[in-house]
C-alpha positions in Angstrom: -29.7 -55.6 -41.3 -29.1 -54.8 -37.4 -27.3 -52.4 -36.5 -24.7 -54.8 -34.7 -24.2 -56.8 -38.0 -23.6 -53.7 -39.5 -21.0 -52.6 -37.2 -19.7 -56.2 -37.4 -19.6 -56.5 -41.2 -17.7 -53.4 -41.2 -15.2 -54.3 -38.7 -15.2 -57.2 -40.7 -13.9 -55.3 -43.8 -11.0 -53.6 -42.2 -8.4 -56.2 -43.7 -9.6 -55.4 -47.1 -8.4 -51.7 -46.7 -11.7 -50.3 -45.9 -12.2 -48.4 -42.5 -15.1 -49.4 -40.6 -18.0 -46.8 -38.7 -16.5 -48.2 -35.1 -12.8 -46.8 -36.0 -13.7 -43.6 -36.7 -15.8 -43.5 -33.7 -13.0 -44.8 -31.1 -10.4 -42.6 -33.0 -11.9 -39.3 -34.9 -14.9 -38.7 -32.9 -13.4 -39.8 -29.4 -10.8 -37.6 -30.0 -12.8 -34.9 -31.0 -15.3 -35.3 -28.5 -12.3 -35.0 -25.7 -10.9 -31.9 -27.3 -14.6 -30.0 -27.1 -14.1 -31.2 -23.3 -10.6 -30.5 -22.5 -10.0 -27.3 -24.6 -13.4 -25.3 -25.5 -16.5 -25.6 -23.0 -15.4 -26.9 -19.5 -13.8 -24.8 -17.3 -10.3 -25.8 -15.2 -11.1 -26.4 -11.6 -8.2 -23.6 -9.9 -8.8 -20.8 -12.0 -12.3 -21.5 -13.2 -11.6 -20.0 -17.0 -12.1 -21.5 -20.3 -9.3 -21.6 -22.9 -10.6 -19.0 -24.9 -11.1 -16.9 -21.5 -7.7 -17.5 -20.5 -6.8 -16.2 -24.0 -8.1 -12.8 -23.4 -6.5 -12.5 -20.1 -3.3 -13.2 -21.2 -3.5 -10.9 -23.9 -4.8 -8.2 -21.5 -1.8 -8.7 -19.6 0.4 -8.0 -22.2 -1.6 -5.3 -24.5 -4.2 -3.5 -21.9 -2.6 -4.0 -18.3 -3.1 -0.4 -17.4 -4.6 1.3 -20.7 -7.8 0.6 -21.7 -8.0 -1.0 -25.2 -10.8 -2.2 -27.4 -12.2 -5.5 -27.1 -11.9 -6.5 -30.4 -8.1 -5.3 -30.3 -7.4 -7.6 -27.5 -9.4 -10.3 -28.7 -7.8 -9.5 -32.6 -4.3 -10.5 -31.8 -4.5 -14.1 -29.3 -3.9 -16.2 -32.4 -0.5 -14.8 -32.1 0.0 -16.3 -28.3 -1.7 -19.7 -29.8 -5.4 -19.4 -29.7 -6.9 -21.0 -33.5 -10.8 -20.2 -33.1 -11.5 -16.7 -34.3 -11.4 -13.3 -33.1 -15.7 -13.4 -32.6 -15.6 -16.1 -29.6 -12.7 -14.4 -28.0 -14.7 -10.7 -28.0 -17.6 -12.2 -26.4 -15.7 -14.2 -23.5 -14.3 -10.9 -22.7 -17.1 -8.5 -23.2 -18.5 -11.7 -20.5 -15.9 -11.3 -18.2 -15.9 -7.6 -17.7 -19.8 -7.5 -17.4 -20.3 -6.7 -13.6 -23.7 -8.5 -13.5 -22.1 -11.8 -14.8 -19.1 -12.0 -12.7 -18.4 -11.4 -8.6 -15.2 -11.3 -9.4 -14.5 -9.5 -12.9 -11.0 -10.2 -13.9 -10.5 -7.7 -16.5 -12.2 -3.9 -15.6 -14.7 -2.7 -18.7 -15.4 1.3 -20.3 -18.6 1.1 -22.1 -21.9 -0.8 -22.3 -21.1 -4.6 -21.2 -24.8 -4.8 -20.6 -26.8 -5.0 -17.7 -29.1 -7.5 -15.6 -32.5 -5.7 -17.2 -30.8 -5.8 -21.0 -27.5 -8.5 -20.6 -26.3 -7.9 -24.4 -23.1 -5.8 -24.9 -21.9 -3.1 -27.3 -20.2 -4.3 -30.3 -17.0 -5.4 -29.6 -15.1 -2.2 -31.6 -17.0 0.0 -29.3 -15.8 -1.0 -25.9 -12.9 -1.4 -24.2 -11.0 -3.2 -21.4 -8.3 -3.4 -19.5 -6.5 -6.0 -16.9 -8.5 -5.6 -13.5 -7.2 -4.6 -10.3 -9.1 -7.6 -9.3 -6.1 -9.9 -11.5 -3.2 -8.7 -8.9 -5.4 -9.7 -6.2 -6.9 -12.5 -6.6 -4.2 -14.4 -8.8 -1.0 -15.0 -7.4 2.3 -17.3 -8.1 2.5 -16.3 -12.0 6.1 -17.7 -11.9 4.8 -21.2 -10.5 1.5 -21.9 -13.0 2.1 -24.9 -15.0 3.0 -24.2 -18.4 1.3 -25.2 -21.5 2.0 -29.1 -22.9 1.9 -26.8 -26.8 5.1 -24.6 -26.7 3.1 -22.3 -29.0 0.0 -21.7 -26.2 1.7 -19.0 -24.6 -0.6 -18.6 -21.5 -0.3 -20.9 -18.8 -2.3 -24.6 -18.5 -3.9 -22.3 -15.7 -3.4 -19.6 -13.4 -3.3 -20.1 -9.5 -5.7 -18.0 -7.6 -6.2 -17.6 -3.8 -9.8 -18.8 -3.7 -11.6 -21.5 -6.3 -12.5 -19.1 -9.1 -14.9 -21.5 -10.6 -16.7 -21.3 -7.6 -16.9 -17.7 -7.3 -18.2 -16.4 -10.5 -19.9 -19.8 -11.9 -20.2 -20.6 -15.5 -22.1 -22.7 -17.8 -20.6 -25.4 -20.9 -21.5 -28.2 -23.4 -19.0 -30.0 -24.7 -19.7 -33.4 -26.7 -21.1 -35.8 -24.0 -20.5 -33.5 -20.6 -22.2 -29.7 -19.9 -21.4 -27.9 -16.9 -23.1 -25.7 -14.7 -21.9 -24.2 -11.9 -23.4 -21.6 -9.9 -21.6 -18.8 -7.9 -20.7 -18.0 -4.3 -19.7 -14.9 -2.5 -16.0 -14.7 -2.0 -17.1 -14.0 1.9 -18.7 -17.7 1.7 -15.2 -19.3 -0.2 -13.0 -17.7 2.2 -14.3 -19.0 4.9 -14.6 -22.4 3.4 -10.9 -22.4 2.5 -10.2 -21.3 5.9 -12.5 -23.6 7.6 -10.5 -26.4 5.4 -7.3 -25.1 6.3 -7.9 -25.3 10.5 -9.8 -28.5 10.5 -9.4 -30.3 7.8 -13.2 -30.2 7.1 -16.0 -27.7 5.8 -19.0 -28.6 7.4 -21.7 -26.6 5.5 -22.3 -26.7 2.0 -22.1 -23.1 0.6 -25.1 -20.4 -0.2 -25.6 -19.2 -3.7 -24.8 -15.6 -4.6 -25.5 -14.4 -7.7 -23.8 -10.6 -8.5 -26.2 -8.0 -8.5 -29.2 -10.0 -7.3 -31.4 -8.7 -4.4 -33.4 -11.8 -3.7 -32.7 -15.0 -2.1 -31.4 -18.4 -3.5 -32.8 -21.1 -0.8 -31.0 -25.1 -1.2 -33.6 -27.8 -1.4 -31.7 -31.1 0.0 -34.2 -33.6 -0.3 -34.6 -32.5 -4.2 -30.6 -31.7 -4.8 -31.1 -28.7 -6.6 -31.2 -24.7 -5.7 -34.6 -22.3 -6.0 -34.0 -18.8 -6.5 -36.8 -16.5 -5.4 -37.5 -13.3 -6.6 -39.1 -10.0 -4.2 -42.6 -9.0 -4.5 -44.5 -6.0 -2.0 -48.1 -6.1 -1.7 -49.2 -2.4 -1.8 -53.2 -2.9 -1.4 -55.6 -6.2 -2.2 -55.2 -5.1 -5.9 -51.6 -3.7 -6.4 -48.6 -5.4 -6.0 -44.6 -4.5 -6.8 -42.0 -7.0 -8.5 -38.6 -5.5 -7.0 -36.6 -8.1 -8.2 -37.2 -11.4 -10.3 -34.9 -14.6 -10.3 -31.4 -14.7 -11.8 -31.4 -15.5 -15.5 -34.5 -13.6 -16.4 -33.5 -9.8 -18.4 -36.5 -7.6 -18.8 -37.7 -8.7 -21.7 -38.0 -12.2 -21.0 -40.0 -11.2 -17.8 -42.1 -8.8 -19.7 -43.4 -11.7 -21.9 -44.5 -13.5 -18.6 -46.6 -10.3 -17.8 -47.9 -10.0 -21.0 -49.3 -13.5 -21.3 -50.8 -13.1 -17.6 -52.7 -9.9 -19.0 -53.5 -11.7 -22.0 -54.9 -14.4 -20.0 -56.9 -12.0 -17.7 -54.7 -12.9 -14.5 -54.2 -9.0 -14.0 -56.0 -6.1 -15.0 -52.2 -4.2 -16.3 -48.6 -3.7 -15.2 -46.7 -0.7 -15.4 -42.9 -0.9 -16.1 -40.7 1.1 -14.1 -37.5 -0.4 -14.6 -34.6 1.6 -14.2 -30.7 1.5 -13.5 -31.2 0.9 -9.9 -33.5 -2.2 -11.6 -36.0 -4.2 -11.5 -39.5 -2.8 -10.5 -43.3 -3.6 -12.0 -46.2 -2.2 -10.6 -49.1 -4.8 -11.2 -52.8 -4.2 -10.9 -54.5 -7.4 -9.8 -58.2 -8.3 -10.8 -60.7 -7.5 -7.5 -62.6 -10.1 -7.3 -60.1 -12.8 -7.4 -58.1 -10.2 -4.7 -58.6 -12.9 -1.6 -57.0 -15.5 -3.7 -53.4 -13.9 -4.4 -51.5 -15.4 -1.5 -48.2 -15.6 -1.7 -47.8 -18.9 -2.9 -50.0 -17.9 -5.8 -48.2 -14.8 -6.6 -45.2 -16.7 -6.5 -46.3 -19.5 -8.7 -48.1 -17.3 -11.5 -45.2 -14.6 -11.9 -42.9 -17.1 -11.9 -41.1 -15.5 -9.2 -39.1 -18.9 -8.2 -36.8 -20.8 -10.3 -35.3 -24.4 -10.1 -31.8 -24.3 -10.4 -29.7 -27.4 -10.6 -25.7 -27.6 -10.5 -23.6 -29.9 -12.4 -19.7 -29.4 -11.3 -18.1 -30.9 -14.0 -14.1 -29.3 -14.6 -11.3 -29.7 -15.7 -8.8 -30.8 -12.9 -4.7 -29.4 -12.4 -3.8 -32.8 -14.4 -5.5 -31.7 -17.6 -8.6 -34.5 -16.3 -12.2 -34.6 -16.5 -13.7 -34.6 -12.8 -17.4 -34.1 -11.6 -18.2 -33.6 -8.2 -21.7 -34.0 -6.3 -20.7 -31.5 -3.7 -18.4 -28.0 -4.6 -16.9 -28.6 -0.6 -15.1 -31.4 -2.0 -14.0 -29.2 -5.2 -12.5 -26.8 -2.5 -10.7 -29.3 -0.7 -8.8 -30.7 -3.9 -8.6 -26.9 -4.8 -6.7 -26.3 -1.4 -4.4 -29.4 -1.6 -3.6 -28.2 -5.2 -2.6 -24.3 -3.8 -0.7 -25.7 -0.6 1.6 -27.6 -3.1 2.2 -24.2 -5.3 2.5 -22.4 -1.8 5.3 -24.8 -0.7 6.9 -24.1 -4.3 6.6 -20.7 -3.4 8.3 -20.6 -0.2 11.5 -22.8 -1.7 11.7 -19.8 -4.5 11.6 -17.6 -2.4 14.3 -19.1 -0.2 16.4 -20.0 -3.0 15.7 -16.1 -4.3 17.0 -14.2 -0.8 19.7 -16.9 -0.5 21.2 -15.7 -3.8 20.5 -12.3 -3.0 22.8 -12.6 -0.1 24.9 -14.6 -1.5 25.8 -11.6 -4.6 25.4 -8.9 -1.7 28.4 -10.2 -0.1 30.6 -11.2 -3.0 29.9 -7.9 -4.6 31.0 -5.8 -0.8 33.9 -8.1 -0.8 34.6 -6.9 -4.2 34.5 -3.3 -3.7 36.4 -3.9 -0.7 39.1 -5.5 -2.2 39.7 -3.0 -5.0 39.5 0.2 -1.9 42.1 -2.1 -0.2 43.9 -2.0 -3.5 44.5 -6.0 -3.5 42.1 -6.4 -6.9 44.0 -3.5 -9.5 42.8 -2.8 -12.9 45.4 -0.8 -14.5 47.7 -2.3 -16.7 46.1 -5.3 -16.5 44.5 -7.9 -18.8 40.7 -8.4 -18.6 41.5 -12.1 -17.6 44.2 -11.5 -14.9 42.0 -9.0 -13.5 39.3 -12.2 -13.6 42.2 -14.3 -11.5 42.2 -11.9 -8.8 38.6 -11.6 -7.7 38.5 -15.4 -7.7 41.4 -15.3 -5.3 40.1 -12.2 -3.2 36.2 -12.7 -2.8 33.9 -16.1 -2.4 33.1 -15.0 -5.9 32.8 -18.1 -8.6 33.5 -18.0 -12.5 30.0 -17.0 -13.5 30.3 -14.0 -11.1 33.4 -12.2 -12.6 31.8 -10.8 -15.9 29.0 -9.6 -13.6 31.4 -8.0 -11.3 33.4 -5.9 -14.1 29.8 -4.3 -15.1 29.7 -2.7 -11.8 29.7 1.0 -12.4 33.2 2.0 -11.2 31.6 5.1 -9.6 30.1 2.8 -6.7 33.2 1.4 -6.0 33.3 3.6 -2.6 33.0 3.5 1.0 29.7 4.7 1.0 28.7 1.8 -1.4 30.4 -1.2 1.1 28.1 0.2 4.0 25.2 0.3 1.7 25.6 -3.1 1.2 26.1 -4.2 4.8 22.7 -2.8 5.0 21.3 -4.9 1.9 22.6 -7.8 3.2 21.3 -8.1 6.6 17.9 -7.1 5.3 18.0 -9.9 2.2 19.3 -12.4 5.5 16.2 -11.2 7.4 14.3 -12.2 4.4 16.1 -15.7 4.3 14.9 -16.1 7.6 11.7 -15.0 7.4 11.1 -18.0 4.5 12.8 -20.7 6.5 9.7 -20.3 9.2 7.0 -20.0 6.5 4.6 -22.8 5.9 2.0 -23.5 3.1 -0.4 -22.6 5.6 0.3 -19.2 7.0 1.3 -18.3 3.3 -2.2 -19.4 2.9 -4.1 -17.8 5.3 -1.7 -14.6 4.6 -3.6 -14.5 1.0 -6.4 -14.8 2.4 -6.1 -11.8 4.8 -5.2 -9.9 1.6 -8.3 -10.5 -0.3 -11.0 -9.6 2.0 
């Protein structure tokens, strides 16, 4: 039997109470395939985290913001703010997101061994210890305005809104069911002045350099192949000896040492000597003399495997909860900034709405004290309510205002107090103004100015 008779004779058997192999793939494994997508392995397009990484950020906001605290204590307790995958996956995103070699932007600050470029793996997760970065107040702003969470049990936010494309900045790697990602990291130099390129013309007419963190060669775009090649450094010290200085991202020490070994295996070289150390990479390699006038670069190049192919596959998540893959990460950027000018407009109504109320209580509460100094508001021998009556006929003051009123400490009901509050209220009006001139633009470039 073919495999569309099959597929027929079982759709065919669906009125006899069976359910048939093509159901369960439209419903159960559709589904399940879209939840690998949307909520494990692919990465939102503003902030540029995974669930699970936005997991331990939000819990190293609320447990470690200035204290250190151990990785596996953080990561222990996000099933409480709606995480359901195990304390394991959530120890390693965050041991990840503190390593220094990993990230150009680290988001949470590390104490301990998170590994390094020669040897990547971490110390156990009860050994280290994090904390919120500097780098979170800095880069991440508008809290208040990140969409919340369609679950009312995920506690973090859809996303958080940062000044610059995150995703873009630190790169990461995914499979889900049917879609991988792999994006590979800029400077925040490079996305700065993409954003601000964007922002003045409307354009960005270069596509953007590779930089990986803590890597001293070069990455080099090849357009007519669509893909990246990162190059490691090599010095030639004689005809016979030769340095590695650095070798290309993705290699650790060990891997590369298995490349030396099977070259001296294979008599390519004579021997290496390994003098890796914490500034990194170095191997000092003794070349075969007779075949000396054939190690050109090129050579060198092609038998240390000093150059590596890297393609990029910019597949996200976008601010609408959607799968989106992009051919070019300018065009990322551009959605990225017409995403942030919207939450920067939301911004500059808060805040409006925020100094206008501010005024607004300023000058109710002046009016109050005033009005009790003058003697035309009197408390004694009067009823909470009558006392209620009276501000509403003295001040601007409204019904929900009165309670608030009556908590006022009775020792600032002074002179010294009223003038106080002149003050408070032509500086929360120069704030009102300041907003009403604001655009999503200058807000945008003010961020901007902040990070670098």
């Amino acid at each position: 039997m073919s495999l569309d008779q099959f597929m027929s004779e079982e759709t065919n058997t669906t009125s006899q109470g069976d359910y048939p192999i093509s159901m369960v793939a439209s419903n159960e494994w559709k589904s399940f395939a879209m939840y690998t997508v949307e909520s494990r392995a692919i990465p939102n397009m503003i902030d540029g985290l995974k669930p699970v990484q936005r997991f331990y950020l939000y819990s190293s906001i609320v447990n470690s913001k200035r204290d250190f605290k151990k990785v596996s204590a953080v990561a222990g307790i996000i099933s409480d703010y709606g995480y359901n995958h195990g304390e394991a996956s959530a120890a390693g995103a965050g041991q990840l997101m503190a390593a220094t070699w990993n990230n150009n932007i680290c988001l949470v600050e590390g104490r301990g061994s998170f590994g390094t470029r020669l040897i990547q793996e971490a110390g156990a997760a009860r050994y280290v210890y994090t904390r919120l970065s500097e780098n979170f107040e800095k880069y991440i702003r508008d809290i208040d305005l990140a969409p919340a969470h369609d679950d009312p049990e995920h506690e973090p936010p859809s996303f958080y809104v940062p000044v610059i494309p995150l995703v873009l900045a630190n790169g990461t790697k995914g499979i889900a069911t049917g879609f991988a990602t792999n994006i590979l990291p800029r400077s925040l130099k490079s996305l700065s002045d993409a954003v601000r390129e964007y922002l003045l013309s409307g354009t960005i007419a270069k596509r953007l350099p590779v930089s990986f963190p803590e890597f001293k060669g070069k990455t080099v775009y090849n357009s007519a192949e669509e893909r990246f090649n990162v190059f490691g450094n090599f010095v030639k010290k004689s005809k016979t000896v030769m340095e590695i200085t650095e070798v290309p991202y993705g290699f650790d020490r060990e891997s590369y040492i298995k490349i030396l070994d099977k070259l001296e295996e294979d008599g390519d070289i004579v021997s290496y000597d390994d003098l890796c150390d914490k500034s990194g990479f170095s191997f000092e390699v003794k070349l075969k003399q007779n075949t000396s006038a054939n190690w050109n670069d090129d050579k060198i190049i092609q038998k240390f495997k000093l150059s590596k192919p890297l393609s990029e596959n910019l597949t996200v998540i976008d601010f609408d909860g959607k799968l989106r893959e992009y051919t070019d990460e300018r065009q990322l950027i551009k959605d990225f900034c017409d995403y942030r000018l919207g939450i920067l407009q939301g911004r500059i109504e808060l805040r409006q709405a925020e100094a206008s109320e501010s005024s607004r209580w300023l000058d109710i509460k002046m009016q109050f004290i005033q009005a009790v100094l003058d003697e035309k508001i009197v408390f004694k021998n009067q009823k909470k309510a009558n006392v209620g009556k009276q501000i509403l006929a003295e001040t601007t003051a409204v019904e929900n205002d009165v309670d608030r009123l009556l908590r006022i400490n009775i020792m600032s009901l002074t002179d010294e107090m009223v003038k106080e509050l002149a003050k408070e209220i032509k500086s929360a009006q120069a704030e009102l103004k300041f907003w009403a001139k604001e655009t999503p633009k200058s807000q945008f470039e003010t961020d901007l100015q902040d990070i670098m």
